[in-house]
mmJSON file of the N, C-alpha and C atoms, coordinates in Angstrom:
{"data_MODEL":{"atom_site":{
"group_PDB":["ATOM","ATOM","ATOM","ATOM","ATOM","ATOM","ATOM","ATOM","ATOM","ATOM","ATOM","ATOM","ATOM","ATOM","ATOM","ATOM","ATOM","ATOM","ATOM","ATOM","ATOM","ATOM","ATOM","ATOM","ATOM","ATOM","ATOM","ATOM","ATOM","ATOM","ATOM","ATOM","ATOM","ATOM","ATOM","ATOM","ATOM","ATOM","ATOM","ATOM","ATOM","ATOM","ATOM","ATOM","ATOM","ATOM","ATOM","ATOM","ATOM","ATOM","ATOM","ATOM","ATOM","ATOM","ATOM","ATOM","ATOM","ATOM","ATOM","ATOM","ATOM","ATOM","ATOM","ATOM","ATOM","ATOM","ATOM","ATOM","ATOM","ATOM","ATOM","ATOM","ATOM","ATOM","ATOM","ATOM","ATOM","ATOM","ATOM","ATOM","ATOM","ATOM","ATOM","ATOM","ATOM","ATOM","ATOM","ATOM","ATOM","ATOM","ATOM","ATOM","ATOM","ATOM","ATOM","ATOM","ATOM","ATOM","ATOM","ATOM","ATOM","ATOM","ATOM","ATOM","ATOM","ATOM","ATOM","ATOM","ATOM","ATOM","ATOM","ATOM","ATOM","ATOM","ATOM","ATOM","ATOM","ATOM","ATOM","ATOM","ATOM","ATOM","ATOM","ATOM","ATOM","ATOM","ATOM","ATOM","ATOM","ATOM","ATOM","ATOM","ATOM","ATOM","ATOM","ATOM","ATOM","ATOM","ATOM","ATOM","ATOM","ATOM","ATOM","ATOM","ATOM","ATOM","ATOM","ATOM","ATOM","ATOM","ATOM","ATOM","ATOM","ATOM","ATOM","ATOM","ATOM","ATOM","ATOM","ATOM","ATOM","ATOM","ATOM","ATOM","ATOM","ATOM","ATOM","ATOM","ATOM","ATOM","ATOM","ATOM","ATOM","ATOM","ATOM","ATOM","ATOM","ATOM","ATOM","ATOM","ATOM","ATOM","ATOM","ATOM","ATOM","ATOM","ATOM","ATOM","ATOM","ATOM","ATOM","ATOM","ATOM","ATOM","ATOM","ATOM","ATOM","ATOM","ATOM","ATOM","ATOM","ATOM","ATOM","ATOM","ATOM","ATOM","ATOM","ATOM","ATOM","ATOM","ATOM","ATOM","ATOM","ATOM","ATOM","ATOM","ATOM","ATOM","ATOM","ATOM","ATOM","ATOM","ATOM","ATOM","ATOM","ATOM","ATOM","ATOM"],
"id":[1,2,3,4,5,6,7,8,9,10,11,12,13,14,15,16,17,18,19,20,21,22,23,24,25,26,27,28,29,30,31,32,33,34,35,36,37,38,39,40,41,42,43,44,45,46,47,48,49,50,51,52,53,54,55,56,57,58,59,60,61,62,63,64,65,66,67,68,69,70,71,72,73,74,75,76,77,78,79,80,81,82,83,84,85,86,87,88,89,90,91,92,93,94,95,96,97,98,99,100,101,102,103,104,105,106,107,108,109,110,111,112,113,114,115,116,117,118,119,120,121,122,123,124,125,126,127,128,129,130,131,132,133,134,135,136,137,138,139,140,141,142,143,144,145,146,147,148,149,150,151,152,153,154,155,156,157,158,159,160,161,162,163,164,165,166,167,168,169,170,171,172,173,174,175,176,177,178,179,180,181,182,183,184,185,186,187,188,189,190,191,192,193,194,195,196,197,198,199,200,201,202,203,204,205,206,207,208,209,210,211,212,213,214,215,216,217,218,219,220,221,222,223,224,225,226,227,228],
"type_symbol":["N","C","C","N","C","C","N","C","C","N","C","C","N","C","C","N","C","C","N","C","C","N","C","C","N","C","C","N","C","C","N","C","C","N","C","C","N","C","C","N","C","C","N","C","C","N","C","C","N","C","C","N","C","C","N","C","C","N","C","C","N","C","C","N","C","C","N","C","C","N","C","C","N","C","C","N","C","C","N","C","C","N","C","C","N","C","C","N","C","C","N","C","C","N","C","C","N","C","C","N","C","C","N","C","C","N","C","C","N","C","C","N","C","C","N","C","C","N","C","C","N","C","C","N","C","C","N","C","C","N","C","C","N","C","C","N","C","C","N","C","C","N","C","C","N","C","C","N","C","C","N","C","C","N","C","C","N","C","C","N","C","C","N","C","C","N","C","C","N","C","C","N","C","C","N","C","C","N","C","C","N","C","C","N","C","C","N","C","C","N","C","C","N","C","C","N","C","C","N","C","C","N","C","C","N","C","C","N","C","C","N","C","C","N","C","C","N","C","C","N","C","C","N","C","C","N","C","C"],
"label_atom_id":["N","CA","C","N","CA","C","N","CA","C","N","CA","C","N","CA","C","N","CA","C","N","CA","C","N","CA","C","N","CA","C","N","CA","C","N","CA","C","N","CA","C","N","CA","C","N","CA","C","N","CA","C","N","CA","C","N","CA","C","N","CA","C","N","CA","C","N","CA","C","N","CA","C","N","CA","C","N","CA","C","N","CA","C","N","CA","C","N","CA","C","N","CA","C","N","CA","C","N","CA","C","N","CA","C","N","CA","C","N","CA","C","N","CA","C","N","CA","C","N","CA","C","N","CA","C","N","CA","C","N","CA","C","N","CA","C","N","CA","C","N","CA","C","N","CA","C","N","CA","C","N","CA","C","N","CA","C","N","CA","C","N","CA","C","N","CA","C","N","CA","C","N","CA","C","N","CA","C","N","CA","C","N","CA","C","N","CA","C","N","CA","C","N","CA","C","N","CA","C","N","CA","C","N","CA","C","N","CA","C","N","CA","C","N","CA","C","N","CA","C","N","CA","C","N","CA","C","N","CA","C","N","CA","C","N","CA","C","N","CA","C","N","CA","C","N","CA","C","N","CA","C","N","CA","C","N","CA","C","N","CA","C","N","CA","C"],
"label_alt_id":[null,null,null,null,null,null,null,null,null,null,null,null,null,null,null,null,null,null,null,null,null,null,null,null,null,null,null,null,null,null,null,null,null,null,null,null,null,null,null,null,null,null,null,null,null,null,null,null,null,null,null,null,null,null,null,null,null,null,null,null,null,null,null,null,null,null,null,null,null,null,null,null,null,null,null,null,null,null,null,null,null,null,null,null,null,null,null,null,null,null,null,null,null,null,null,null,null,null,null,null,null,null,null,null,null,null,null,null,null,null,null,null,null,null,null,null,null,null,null,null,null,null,null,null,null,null,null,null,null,null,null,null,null,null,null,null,null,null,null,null,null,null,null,null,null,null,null,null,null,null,null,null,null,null,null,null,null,null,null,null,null,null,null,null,null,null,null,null,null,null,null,null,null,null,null,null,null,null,null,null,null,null,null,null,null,null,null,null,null,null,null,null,null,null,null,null,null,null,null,null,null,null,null,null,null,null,null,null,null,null,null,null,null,null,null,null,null,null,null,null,null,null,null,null,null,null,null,null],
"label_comp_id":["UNK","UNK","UNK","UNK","UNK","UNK","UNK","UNK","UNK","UNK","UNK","UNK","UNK","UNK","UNK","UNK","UNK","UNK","UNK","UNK","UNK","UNK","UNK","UNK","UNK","UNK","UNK","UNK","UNK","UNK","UNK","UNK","UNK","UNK","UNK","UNK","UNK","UNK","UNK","UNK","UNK","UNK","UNK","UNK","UNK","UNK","UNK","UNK","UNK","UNK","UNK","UNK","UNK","UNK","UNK","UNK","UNK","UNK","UNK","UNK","UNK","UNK","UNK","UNK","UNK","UNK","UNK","UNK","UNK","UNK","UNK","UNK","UNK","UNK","UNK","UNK","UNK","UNK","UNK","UNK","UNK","UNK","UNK","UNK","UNK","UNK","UNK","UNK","UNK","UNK","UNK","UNK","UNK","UNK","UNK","UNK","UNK","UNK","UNK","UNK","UNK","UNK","UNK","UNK","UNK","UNK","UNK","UNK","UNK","UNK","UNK","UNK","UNK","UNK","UNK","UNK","UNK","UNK","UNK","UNK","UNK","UNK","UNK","UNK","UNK","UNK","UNK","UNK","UNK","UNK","UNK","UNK","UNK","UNK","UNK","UNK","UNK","UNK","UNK","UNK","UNK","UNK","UNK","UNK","UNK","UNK","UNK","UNK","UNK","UNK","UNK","UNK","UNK","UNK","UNK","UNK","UNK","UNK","UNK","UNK","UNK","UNK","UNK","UNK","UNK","UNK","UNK","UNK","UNK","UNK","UNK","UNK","UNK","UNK","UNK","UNK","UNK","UNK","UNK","UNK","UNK","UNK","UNK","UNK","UNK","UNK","UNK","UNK","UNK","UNK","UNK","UNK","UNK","UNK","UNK","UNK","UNK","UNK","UNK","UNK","UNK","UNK","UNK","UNK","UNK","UNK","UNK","UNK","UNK","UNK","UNK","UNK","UNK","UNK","UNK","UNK","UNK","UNK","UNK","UNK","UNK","UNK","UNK","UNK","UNK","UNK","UNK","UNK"],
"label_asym_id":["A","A","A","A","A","A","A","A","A","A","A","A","A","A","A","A","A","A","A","A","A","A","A","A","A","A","A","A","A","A","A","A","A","A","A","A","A","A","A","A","A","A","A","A","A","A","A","A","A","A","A","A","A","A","A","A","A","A","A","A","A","A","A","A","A","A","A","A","A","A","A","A","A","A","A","A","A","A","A","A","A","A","A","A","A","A","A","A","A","A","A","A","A","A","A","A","A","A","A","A","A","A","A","A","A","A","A","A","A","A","A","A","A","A","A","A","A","A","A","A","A","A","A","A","A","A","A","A","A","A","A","A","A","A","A","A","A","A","A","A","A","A","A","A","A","A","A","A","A","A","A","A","A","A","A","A","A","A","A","A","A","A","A","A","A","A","A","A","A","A","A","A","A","A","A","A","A","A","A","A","A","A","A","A","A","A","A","A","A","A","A","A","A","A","A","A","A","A","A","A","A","A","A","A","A","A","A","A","A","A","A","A","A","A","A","A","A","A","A","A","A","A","A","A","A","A","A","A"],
"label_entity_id":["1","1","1","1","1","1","1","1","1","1","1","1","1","1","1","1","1","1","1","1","1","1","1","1","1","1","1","1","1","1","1","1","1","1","1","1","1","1","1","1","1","1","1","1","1","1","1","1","1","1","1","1","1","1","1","1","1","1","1","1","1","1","1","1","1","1","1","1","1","1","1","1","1","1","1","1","1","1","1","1","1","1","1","1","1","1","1","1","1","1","1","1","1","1","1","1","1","1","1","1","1","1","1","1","1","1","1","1","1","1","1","1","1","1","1","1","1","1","1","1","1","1","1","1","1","1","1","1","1","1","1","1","1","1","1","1","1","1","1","1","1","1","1","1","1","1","1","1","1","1","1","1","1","1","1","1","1","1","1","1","1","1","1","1","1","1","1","1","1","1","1","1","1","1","1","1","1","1","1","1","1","1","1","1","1","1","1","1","1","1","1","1","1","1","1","1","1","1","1","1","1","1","1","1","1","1","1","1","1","1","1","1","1","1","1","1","1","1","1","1","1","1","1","1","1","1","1","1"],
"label_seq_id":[1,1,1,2,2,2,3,3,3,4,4,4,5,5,5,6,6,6,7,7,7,8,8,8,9,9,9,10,10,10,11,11,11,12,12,12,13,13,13,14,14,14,15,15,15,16,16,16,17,17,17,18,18,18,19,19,19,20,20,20,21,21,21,22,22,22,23,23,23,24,24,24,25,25,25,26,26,26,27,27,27,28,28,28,29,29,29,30,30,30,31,31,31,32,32,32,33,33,33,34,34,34,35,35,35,36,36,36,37,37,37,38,38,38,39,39,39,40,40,40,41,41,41,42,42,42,43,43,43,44,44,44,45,45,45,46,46,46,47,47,47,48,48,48,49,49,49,50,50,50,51,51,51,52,52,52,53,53,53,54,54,54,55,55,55,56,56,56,57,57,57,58,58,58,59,59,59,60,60,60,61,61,61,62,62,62,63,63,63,64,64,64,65,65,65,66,66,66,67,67,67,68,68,68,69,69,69,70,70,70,71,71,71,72,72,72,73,73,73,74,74,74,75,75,75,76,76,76],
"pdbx_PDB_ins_code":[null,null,null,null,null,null,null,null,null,null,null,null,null,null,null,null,null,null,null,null,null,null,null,null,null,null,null,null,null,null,null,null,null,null,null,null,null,null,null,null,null,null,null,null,null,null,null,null,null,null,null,null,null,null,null,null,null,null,null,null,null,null,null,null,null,null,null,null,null,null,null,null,null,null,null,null,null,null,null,null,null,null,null,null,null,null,null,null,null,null,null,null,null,null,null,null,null,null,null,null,null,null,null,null,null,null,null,null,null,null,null,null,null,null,null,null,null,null,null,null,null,null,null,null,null,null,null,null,null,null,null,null,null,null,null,null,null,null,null,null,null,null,null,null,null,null,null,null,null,null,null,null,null,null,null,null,null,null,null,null,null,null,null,null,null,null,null,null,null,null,null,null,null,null,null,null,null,null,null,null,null,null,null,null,null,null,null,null,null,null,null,null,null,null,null,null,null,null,null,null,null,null,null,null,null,null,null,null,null,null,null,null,null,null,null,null,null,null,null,null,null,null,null,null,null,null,null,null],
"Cartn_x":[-13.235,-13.995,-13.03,-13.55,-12.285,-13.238,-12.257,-13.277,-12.542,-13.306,-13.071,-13.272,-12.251,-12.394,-12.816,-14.018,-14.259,-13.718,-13.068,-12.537,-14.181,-13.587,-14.76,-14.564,-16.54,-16.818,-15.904,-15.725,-15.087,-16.311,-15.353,-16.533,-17.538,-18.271,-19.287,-19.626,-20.011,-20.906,-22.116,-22.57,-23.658,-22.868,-21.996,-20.826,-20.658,-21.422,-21.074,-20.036,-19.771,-18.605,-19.537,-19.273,-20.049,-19.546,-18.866,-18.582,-19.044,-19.169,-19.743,-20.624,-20.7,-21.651,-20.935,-20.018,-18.828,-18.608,-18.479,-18.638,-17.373,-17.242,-16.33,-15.398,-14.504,-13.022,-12.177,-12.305,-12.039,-13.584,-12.623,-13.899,-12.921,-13.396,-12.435,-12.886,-12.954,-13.913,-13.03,-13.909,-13.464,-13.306,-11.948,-11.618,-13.599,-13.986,-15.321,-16.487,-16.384,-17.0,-17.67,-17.83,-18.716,-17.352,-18.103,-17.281,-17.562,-17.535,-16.989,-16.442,-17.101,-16.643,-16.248,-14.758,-14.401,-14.21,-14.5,-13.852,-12.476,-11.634,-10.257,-9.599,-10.397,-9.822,-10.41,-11.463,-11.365,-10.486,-10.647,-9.308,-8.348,-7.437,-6.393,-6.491,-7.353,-7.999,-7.577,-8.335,-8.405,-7.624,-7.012,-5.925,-4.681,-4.564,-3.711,-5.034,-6.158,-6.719,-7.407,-7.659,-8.093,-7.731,-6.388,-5.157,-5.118,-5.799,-5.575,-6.84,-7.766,-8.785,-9.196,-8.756,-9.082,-8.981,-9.237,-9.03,-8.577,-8.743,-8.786,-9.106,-8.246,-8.385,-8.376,-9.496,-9.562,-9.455,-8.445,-8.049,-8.203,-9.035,-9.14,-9.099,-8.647,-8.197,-7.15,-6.941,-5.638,-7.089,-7.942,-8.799,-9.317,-9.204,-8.917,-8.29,-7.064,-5.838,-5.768,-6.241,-6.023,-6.729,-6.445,-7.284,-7.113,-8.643,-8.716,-8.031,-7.085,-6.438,-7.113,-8.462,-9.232,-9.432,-9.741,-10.541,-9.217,-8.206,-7.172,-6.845,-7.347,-6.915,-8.377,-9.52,-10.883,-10.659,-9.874,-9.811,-8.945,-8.22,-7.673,-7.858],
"Cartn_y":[-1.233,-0.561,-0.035,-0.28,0.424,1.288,2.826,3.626,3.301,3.838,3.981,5.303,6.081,7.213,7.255,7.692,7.692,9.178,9.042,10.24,11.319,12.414,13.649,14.006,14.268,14.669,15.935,16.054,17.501,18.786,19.821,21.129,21.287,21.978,22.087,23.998,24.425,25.646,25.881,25.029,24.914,25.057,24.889,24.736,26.272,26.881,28.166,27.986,29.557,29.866,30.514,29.365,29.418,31.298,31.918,33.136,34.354,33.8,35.159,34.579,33.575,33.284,32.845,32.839,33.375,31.79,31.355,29.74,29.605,27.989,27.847,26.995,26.831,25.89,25.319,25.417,24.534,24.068,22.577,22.058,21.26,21.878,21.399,20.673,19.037,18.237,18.285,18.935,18.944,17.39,17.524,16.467,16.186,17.228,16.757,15.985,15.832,15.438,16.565,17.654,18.47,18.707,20.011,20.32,21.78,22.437,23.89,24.137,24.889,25.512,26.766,27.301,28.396,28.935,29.816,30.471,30.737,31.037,31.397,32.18,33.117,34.264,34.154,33.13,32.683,31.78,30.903,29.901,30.366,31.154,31.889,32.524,33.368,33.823,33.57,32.548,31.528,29.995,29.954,28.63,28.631,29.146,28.546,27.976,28.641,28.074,26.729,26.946,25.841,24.362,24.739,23.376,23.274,23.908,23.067,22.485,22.491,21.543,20.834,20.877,20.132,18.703,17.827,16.679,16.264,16.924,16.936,18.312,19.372,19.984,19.311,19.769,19.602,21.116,21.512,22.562,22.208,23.09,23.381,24.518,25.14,26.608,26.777,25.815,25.536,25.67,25.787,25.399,27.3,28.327,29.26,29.702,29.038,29.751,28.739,27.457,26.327,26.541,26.567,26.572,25.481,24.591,23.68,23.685,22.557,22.547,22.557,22.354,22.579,23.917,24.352,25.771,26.931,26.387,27.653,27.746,26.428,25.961,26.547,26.588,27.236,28.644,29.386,30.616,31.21,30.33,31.266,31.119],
"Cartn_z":[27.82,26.802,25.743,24.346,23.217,22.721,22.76,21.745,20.324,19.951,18.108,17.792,17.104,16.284,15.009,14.564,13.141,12.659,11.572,10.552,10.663,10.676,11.06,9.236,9.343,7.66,7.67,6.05,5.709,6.522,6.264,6.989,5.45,5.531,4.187,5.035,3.843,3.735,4.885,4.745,5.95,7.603,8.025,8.977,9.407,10.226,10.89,11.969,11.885,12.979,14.14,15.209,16.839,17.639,17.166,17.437,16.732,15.041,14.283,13.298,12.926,11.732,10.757,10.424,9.192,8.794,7.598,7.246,8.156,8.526,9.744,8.913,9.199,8.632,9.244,11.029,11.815,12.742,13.145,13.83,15.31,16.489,17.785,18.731,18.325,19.545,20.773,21.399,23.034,23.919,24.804,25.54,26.345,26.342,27.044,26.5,25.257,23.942,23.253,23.788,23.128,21.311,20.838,19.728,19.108,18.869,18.275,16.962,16.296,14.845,14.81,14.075,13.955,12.402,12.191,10.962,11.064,10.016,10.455,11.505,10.979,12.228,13.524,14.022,15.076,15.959,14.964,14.949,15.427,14.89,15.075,16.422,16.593,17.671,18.922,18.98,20.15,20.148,19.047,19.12,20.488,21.219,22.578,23.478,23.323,24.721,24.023,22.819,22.19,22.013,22.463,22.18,23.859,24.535,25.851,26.178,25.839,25.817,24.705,23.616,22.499,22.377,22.304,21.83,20.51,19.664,18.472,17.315,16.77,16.222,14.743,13.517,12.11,11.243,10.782,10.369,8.815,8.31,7.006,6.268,7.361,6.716,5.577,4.608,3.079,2.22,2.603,1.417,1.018,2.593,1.31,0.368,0.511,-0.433,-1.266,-1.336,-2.577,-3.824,-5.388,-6.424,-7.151,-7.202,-7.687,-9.134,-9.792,-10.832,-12.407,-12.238,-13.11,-13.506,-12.216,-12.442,-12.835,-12.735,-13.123,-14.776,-15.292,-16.411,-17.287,-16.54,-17.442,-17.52,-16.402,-16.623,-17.473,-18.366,-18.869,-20.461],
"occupancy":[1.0,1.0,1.0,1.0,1.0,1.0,1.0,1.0,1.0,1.0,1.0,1.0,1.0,1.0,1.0,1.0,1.0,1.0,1.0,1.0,1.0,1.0,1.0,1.0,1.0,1.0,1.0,1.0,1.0,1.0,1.0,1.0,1.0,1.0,1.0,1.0,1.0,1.0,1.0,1.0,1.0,1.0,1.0,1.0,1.0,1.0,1.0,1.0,1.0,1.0,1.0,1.0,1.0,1.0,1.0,1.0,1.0,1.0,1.0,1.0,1.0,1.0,1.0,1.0,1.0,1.0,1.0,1.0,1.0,1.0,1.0,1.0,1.0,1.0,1.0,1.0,1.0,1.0,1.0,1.0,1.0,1.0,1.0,1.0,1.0,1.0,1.0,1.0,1.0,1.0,1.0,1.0,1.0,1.0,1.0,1.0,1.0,1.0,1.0,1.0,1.0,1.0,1.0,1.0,1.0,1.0,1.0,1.0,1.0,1.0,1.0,1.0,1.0,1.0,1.0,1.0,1.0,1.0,1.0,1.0,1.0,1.0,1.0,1.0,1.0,1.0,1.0,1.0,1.0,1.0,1.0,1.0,1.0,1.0,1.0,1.0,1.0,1.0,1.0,1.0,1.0,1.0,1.0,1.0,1.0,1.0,1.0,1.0,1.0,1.0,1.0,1.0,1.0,1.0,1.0,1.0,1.0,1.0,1.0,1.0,1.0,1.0,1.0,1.0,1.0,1.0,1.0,1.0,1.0,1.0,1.0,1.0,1.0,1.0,1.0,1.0,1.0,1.0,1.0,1.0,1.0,1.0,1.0,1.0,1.0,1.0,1.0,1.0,1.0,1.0,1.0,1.0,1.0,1.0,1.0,1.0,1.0,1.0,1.0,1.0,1.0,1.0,1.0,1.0,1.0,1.0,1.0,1.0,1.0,1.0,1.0,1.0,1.0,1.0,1.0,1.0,1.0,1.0,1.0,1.0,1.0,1.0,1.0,1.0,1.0,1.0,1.0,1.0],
"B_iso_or_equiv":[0.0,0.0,0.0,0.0,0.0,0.0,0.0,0.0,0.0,0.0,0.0,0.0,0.0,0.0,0.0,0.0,0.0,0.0,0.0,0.0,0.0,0.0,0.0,0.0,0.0,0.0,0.0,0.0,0.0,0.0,0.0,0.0,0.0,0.0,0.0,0.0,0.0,0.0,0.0,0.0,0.0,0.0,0.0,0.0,0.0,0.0,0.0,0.0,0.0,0.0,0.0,0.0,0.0,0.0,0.0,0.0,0.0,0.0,0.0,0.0,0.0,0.0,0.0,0.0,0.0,0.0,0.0,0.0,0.0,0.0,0.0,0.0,0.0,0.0,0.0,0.0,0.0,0.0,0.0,0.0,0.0,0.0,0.0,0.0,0.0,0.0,0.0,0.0,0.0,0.0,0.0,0.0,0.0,0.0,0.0,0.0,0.0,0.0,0.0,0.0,0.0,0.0,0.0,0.0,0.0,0.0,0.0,0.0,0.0,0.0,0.0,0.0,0.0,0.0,0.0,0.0,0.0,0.0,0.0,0.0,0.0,0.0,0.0,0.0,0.0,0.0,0.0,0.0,0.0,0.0,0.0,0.0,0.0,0.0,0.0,0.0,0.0,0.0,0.0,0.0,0.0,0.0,0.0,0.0,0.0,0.0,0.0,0.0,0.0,0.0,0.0,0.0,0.0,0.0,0.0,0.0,0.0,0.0,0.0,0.0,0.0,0.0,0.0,0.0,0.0,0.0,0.0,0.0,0.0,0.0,0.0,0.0,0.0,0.0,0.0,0.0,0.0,0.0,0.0,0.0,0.0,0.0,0.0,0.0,0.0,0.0,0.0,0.0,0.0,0.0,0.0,0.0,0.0,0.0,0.0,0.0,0.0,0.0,0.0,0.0,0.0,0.0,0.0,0.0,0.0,0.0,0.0,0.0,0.0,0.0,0.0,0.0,0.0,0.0,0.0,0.0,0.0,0.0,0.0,0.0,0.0,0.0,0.0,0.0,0.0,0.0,0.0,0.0],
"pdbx_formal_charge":[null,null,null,null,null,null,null,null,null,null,null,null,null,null,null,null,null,null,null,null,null,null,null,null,null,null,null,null,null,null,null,null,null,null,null,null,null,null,null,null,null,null,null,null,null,null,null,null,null,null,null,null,null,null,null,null,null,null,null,null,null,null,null,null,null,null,null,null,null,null,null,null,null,null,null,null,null,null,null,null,null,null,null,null,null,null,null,null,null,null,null,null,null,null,null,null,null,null,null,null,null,null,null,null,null,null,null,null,null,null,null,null,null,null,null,null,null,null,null,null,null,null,null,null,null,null,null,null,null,null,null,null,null,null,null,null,null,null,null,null,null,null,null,null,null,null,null,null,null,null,null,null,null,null,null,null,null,null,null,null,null,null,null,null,null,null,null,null,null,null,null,null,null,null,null,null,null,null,null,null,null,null,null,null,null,null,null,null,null,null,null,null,null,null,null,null,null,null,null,null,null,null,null,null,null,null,null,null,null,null,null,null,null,null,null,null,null,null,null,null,null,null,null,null,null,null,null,null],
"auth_seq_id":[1,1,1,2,2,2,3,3,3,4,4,4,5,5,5,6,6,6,7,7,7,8,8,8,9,9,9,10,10,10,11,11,11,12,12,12,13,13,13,14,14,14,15,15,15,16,16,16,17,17,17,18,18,18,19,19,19,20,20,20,21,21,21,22,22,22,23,23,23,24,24,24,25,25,25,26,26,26,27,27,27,28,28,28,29,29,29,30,30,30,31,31,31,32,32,32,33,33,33,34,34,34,35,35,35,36,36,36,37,37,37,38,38,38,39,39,39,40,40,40,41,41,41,42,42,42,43,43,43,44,44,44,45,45,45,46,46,46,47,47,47,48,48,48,49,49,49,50,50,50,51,51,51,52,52,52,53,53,53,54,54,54,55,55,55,56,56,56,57,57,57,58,58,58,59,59,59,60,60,60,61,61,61,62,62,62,63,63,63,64,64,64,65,65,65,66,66,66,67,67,67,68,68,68,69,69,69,70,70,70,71,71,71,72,72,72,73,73,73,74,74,74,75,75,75,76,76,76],
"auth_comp_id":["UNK","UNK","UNK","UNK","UNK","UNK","UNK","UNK","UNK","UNK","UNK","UNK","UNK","UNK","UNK","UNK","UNK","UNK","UNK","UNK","UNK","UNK","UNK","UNK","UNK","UNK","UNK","UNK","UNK","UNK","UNK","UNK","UNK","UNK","UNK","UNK","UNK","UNK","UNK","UNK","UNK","UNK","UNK","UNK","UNK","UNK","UNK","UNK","UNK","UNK","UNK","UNK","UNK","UNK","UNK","UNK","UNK","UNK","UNK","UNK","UNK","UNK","UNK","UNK","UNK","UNK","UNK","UNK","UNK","UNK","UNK","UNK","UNK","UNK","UNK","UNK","UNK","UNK","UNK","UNK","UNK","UNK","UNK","UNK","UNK","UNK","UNK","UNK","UNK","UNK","UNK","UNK","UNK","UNK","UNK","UNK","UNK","UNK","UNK","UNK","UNK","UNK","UNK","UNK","UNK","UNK","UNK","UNK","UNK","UNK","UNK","UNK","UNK","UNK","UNK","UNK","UNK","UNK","UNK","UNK","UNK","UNK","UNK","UNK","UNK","UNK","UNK","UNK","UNK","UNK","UNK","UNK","UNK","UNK","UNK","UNK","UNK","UNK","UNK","UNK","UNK","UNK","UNK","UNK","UNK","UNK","UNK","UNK","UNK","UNK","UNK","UNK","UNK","UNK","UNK","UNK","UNK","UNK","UNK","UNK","UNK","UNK","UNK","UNK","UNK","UNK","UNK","UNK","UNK","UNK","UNK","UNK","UNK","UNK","UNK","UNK","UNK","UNK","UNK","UNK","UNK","UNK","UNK","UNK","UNK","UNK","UNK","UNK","UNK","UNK","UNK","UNK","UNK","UNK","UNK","UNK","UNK","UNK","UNK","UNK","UNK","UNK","UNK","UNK","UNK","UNK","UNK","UNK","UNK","UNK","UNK","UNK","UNK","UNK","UNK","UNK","UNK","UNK","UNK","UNK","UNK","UNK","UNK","UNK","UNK","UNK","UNK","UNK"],
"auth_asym_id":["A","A","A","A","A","A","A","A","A","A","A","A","A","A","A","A","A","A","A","A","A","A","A","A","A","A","A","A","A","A","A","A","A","A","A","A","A","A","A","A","A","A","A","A","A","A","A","A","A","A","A","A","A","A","A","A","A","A","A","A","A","A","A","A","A","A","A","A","A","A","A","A","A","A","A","A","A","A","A","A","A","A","A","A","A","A","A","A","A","A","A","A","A","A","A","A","A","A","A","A","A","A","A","A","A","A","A","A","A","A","A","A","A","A","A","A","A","A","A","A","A","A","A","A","A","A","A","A","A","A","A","A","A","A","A","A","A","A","A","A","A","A","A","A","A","A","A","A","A","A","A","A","A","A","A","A","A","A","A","A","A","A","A","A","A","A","A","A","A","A","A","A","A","A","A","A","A","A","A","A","A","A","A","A","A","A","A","A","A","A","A","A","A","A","A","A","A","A","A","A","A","A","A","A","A","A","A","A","A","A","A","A","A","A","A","A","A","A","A","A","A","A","A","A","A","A","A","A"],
"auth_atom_id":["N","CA","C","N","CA","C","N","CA","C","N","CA","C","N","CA","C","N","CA","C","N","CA","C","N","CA","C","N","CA","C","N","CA","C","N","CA","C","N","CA","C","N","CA","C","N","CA","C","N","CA","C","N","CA","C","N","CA","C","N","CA","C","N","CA","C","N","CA","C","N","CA","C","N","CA","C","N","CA","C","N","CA","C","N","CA","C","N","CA","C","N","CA","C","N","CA","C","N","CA","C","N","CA","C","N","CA","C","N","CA","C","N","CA","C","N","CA","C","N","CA","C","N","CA","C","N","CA","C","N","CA","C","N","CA","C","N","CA","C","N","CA","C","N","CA","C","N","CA","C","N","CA","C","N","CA","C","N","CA","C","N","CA","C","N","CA","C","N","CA","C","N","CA","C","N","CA","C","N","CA","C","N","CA","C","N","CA","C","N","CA","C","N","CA","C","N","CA","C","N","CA","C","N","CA","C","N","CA","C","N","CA","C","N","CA","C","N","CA","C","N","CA","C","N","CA","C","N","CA","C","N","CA","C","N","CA","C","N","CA","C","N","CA","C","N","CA","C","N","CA","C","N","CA","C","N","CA","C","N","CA","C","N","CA","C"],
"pdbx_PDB_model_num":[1,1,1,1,1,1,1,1,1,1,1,1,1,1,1,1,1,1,1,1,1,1,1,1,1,1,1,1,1,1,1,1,1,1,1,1,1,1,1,1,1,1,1,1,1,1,1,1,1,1,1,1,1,1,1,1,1,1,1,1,1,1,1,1,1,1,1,1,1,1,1,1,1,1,1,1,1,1,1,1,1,1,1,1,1,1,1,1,1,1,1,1,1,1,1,1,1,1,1,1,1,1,1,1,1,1,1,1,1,1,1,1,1,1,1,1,1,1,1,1,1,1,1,1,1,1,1,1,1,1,1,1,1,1,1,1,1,1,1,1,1,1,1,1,1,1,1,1,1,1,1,1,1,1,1,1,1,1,1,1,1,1,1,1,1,1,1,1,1,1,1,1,1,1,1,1,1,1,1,1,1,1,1,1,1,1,1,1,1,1,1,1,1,1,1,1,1,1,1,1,1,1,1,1,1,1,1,1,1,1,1,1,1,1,1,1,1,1,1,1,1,1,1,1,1,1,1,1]
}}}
């Protein structure tokens, strides 16, 4: 049997954090298949126990501190 990994969609707004509600910015498919969304400071949180069952962590936590190159250039 071959699996195939398909690339996981970006997180979106709609994407809660499974601990508080809080828009989520990681997403951690479990070696079991299940999967889990964290906000940052969950992430952070819980990142050792996370990396021992994870299969796959998607960290998008750069996208709070990134400003699109457009938008720095309208503000001023």
């Amino acid at each position: 049997m071959t699996t195939v990994l398909t690339p996981a969609s970006p997180l979106t707004a709609a994407d809660r954090c499974d601990r508080c509600g809080a828009q989520a910015y990681l997403r951690v498919v479990l070696l079991s298949g299940g999967e889990l969304l964290f906000c940052a400071h969950h992430g952070r949180k819980f990142e050792p126990e996370l990396k021992k069952i994870a299969a796959e962590i998607q960290d998008e936590t750069e996208r709070l501190t990134s400003v699109p190159a457009n938008t720095a250039e309208e503000e001023r």
